[in-house]
C-alpha positions as CSV (number, residue, x, y, z in Angstrom):
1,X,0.6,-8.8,7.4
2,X,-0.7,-6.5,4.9
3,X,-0.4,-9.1,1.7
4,X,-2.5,-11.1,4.4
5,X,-5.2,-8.7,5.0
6,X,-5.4,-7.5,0.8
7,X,-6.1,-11.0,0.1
8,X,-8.5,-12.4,2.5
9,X,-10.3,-9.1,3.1
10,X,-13.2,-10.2,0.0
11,X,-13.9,-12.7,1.9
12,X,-14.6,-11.7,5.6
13,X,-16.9,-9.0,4.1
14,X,-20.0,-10.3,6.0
15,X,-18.7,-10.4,9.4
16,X,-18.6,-7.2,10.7
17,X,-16.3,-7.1,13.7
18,X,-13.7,-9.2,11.4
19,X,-13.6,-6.6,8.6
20,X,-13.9,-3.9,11.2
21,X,-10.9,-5.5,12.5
22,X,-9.2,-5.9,9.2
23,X,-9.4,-2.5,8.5
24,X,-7.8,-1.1,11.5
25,X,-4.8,-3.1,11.4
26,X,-4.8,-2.5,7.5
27,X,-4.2,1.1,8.2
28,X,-1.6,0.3,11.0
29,X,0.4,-0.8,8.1
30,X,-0.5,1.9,5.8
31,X,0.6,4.4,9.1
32,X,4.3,2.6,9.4
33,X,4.9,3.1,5.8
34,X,4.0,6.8,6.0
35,X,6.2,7.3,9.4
36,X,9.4,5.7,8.1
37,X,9.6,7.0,4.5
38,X,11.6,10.2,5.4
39,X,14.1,8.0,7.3
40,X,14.9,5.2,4.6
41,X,14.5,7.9,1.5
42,X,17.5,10.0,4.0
43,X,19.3,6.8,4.2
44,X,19.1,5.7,1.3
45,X,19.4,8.6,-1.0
46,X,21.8,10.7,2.0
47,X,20.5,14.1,3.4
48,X,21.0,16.2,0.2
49,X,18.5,14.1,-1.7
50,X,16.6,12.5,0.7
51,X,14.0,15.3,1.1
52,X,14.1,16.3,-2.6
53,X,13.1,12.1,-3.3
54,X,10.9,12.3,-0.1
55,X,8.7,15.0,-2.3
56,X,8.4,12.7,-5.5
57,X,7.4,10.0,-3.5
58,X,4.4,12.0,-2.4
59,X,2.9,11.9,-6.3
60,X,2.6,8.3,-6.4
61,X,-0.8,8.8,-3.9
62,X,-2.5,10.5,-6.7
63,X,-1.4,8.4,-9.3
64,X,-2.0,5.3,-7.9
65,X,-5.4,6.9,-6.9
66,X,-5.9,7.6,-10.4
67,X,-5.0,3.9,-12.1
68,X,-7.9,2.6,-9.4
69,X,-10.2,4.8,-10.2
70,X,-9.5,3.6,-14.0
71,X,-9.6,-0.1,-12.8
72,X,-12.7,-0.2,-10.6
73,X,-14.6,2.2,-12.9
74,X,-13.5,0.6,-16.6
75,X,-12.1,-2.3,-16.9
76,X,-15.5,-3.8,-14.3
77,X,-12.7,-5.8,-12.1
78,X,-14.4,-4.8,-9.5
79,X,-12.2,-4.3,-5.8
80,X,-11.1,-7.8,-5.7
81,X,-8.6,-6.5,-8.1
82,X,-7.5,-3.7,-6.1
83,X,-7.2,-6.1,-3.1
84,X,-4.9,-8.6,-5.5
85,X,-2.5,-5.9,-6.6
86,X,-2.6,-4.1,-3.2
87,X,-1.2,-7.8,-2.1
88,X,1.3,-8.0,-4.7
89,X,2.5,-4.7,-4.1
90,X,3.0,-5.4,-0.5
91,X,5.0,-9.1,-1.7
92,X,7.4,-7.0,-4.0
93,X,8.0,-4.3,-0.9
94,X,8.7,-7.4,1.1
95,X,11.1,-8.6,-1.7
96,X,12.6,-5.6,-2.0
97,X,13.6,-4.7,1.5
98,X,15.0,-8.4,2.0
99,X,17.4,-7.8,-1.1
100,X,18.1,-4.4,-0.1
């Protein structure tokens, strides 16, 4: 659903209820992945690492805040981009999980 929403969101823009709506389930999926990372980094790295792995993952926010700031403000991709790789990101979780 979220690969859905990062790649049609450009163009709902203009209707306001839709993108309204767009961006409250876009943060539903943001929420999950924020309540179930202590309990797959526990399962997948056991309870002696999990928490320590749990607290690294917590750095990617500011570094992934950081490459968009250097893609919207330098590279003039505008969001679109950020809407594409947001996408892609969310294919390669998808991928990910299946294989895991």
């Amino acid at each position: 659903m979220n690969a859905f929403l990062a790649f049609t969101v450009p163009y709902i823009v203009d209707y306001k209820q839709v993108y309204f709506a767009y961006v409250v389930l876009s943060y539903i999926c943001y929420g999950g992945h924020l309540g179930i990372f202590p309990a797959i980094t526990s399962q997948i790295f056991g309870v002696r690492y999990g928490p320590q792995i749990y607290g690294i993952l917590f750095y990617a926010f500011p570094v992934s805040n950081f490459i968009q700031y250097l893609l919207v403000n330098y590279i003039n991709s505008g969001y679109f981009m950020i809407f594409k790789i947001s996408g892609l990101m969310s294919i390669g979780a998808m991928l990910i999980v299946k294989r895991i």
